[in-house]
C-alpha positions as CSV (number, residue, x, y, z in Angstrom):
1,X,14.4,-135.1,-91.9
2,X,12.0,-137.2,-94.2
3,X,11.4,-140.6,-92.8
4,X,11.6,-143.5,-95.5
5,X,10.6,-147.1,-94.7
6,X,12.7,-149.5,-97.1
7,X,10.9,-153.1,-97.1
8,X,13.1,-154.5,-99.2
9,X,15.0,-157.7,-98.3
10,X,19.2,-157.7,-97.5
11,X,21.5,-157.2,-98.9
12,X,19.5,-154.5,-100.8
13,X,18.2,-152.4,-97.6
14,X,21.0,-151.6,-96.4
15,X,22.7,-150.5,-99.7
16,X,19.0,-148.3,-100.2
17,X,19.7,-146.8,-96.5
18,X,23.3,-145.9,-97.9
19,X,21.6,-143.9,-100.5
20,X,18.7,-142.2,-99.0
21,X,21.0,-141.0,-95.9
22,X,24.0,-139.4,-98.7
23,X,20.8,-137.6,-99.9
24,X,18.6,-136.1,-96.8
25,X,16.3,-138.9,-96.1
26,X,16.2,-140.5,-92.7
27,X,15.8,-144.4,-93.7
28,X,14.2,-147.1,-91.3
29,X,15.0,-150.9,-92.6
30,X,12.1,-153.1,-92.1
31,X,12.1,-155.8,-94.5
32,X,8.5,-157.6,-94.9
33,X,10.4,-160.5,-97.4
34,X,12.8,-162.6,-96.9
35,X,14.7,-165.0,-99.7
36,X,16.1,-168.5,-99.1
37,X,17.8,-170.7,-101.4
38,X,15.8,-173.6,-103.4
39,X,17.6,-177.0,-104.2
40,X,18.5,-177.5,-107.5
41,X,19.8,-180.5,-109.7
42,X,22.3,-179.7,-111.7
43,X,21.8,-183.0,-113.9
44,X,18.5,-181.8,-114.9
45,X,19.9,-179.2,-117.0
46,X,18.6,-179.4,-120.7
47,X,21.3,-180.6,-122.9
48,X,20.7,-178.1,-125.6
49,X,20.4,-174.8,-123.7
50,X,21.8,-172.2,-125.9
51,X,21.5,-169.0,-123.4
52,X,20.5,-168.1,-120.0
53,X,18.1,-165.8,-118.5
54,X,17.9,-163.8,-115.6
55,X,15.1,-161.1,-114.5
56,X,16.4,-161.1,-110.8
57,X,20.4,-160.8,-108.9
58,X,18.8,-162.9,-106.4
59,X,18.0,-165.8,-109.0
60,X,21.9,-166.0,-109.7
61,X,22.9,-165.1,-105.6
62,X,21.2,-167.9,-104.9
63,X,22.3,-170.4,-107.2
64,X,24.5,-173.5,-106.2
65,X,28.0,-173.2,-107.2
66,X,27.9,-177.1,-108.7
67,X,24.7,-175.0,-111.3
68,X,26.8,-171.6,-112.2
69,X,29.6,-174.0,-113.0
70,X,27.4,-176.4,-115.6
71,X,26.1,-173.1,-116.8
72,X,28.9,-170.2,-116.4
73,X,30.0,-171.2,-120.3
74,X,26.6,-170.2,-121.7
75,X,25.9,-166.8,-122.7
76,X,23.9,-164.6,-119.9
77,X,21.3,-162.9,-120.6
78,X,20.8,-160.4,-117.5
79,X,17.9,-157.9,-117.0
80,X,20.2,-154.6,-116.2
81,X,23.1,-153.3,-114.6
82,X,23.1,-154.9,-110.9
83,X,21.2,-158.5,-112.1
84,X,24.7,-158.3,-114.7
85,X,27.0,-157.5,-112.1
86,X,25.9,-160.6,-109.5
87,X,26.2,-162.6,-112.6
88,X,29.8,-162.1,-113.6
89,X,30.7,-162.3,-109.8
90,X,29.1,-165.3,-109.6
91,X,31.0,-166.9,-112.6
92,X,29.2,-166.4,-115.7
93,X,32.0,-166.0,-118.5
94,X,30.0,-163.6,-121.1
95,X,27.7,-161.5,-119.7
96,X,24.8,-159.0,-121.4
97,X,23.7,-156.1,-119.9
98,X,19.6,-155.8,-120.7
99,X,17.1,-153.1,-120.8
100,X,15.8,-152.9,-117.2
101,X,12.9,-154.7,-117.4
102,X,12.0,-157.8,-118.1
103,X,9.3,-157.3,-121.1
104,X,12.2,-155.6,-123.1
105,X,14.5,-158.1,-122.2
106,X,12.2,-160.8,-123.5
107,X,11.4,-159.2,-126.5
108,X,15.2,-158.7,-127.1
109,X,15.8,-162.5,-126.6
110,X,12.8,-163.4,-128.9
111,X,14.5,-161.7,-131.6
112,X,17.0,-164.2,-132.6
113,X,16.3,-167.2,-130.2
114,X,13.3,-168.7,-132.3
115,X,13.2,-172.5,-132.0
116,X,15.7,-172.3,-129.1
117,X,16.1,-173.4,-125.7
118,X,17.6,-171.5,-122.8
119,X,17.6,-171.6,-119.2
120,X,15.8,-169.5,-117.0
121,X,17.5,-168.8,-113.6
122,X,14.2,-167.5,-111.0
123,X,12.7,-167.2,-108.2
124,X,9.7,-169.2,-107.3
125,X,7.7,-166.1,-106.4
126,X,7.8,-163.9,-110.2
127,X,5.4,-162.5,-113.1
128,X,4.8,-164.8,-115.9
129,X,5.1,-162.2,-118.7
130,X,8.7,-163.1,-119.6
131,X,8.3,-166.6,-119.6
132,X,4.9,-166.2,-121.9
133,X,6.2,-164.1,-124.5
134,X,9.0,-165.5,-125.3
135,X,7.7,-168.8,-125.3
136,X,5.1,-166.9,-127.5
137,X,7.6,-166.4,-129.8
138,X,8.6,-169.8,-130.3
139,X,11.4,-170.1,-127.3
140,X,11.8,-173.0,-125.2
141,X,11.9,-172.0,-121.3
142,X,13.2,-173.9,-119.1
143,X,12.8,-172.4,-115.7
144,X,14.9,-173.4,-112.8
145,X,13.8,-172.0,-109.6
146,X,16.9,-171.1,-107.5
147,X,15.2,-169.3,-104.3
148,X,11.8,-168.4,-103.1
149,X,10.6,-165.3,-101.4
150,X,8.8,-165.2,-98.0
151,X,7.1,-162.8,-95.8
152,X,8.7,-161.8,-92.8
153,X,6.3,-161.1,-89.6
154,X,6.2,-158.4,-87.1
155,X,4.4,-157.8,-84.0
156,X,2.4,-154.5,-83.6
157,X,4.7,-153.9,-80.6
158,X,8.2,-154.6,-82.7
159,X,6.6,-152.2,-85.4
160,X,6.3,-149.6,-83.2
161,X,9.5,-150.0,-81.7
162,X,11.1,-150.1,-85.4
163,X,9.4,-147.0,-86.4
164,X,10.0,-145.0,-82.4
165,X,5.9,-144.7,-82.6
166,X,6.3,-141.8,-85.4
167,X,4.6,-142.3,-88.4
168,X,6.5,-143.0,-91.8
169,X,7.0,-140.3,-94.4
170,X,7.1,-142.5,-97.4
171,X,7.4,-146.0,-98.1
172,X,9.6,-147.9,-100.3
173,X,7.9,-150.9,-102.2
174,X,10.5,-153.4,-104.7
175,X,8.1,-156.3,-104.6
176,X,3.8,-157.5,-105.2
177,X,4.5,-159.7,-101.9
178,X,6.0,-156.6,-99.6
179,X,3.5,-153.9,-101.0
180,X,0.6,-156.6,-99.8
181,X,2.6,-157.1,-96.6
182,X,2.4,-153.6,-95.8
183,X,-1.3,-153.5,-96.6
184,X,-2.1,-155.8,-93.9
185,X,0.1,-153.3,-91.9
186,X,-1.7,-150.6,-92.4
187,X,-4.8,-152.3,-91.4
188,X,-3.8,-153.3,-87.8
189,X,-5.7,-151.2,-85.6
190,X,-2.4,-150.4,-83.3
191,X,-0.7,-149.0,-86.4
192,X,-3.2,-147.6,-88.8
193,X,-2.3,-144.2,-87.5
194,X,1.3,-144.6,-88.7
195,X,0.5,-144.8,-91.9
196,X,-2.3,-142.2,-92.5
197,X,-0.3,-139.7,-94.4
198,X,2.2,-141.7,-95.7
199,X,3.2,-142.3,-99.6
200,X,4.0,-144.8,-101.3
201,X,6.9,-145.2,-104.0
202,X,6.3,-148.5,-105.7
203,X,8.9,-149.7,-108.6
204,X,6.1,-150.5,-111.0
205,X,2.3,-150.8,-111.6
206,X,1.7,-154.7,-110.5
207,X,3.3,-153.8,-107.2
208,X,0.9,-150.2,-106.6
209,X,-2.3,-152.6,-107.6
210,X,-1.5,-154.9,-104.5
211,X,-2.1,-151.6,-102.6
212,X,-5.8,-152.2,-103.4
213,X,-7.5,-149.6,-101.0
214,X,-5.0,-147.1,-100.9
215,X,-5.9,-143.5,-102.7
216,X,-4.2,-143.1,-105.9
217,X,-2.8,-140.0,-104.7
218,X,-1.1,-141.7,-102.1
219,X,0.8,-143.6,-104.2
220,X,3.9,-143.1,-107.0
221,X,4.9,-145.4,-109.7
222,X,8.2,-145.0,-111.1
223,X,8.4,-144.6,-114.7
224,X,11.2,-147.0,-115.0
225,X,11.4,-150.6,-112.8
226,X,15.1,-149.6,-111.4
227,X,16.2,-148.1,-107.9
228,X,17.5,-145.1,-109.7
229,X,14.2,-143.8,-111.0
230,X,11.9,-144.9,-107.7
231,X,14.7,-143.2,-105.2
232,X,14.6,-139.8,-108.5
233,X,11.2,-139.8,-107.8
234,X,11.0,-139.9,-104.3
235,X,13.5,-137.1,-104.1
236,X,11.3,-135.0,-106.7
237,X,8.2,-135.9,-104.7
238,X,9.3,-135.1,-101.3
């Protein structure tokens, strides 16, 4: 049985491990991020948000009830299927599904939101590009910064006891900050040999660069940013 490292943060690991065990793949959790909840002000809302944004489920998870409930009457704008479904759990009234990423998403928004203000809902760790191209396009962002992400540390000896001291089939990499974690990993003289075969499965091309002295062949970029297409190509690839 193929052995598959998931990085990601909870609650997302385990619901990956759910998935890669209904289809063959022994999976090993070791999340190298961890989130935690920013505070926000409520009263600092602009008054004349028309929309808001999300690129991120964890953006709206980790929102304060006292902002979903000066917000929840505003339409939401959500990247895709799972970022839509935290939102209309958390409270949002109207809720759009978007295209999966969040270029696409921008350039939806852009469309009809000229001269406009909306509210971003993000973490403090993200990409600029949705941010700069809408406000290219003449939208006002107002970003509000509900949690940040942070690296989660490991031992060499917890590592190995993590991984029973057998080297990892394939890695799973959702985020820039967990792909660079895992570069430093593979460095470690006590765990380099681990890693010498493995491959990596990275969600999109900004994470794979953070794996900067890694051989391209090593390393598979799925063709779409959503867990359906990384997890279709890691069953395709291995």
């Amino acid at each position: 049985m193929l052995r598959v490292l998931v990085t990601r943060p909870e609650p997302g690991a385990s619901r990956t491990a759910r998935q890669l065990q209904d289809t063959g793949f022994q999976p090993i959790l070791l999340p190298l991020t961890e989130t935690a909840a920013l505070p926000v002000d409520a009263g600092l809302l602009p008054g004349d948000a028309v929309a808001v944004a999300v690129t991120s489920a964890n953006a709206v998870r980790h929102a304060s009830k006292e902002l979903i409930a000066a917000l929840a009457a505003l339409p939401c704008d959500a990247v895709g299927t799972r970022t839509a479904e935290a939102a209309r759990k958390a409270g949002f009234l109207s809720v759009s599904e978007g295209p999966g990423n969040a270029e696409a998403l921008a350039d939806s928004l852009a469309g009809y939101l000229w001269g406009k203000t909306i509210v971003y809902l993000c973490g403090r760790v993200r990409f600029p590009v949705f941010e700069q191209r809408l406000k290219a396009a003449g939208v006002q962002v107002h970003a509000v910064e509900t949690y940040d992400t942070l690296t989660v540390g490991y031992s060499d000896e917890a590592i190995l006891e993590r991984l029973s001291g057998q080297s990892a089939d394939a890695v799973l990499l959702y985020s820039a900050k967990a792909a660079a974690a895992v570069q430093v990993l593979t460095r470690r003289p006590a765990l380099q040999g681990l890693f010498e075969s493995t491959r990596f499965f990275a969600l999109s091309a900004r994470i794979a660069a953070a794996l900067d002295d890694t051989t391209d062949e090593r390393i598979r970029i799925a063709a779409q940013p959503d867990e359906d297409t990384l997890l279709g190509l890691l069953r395709a690839r291995l």
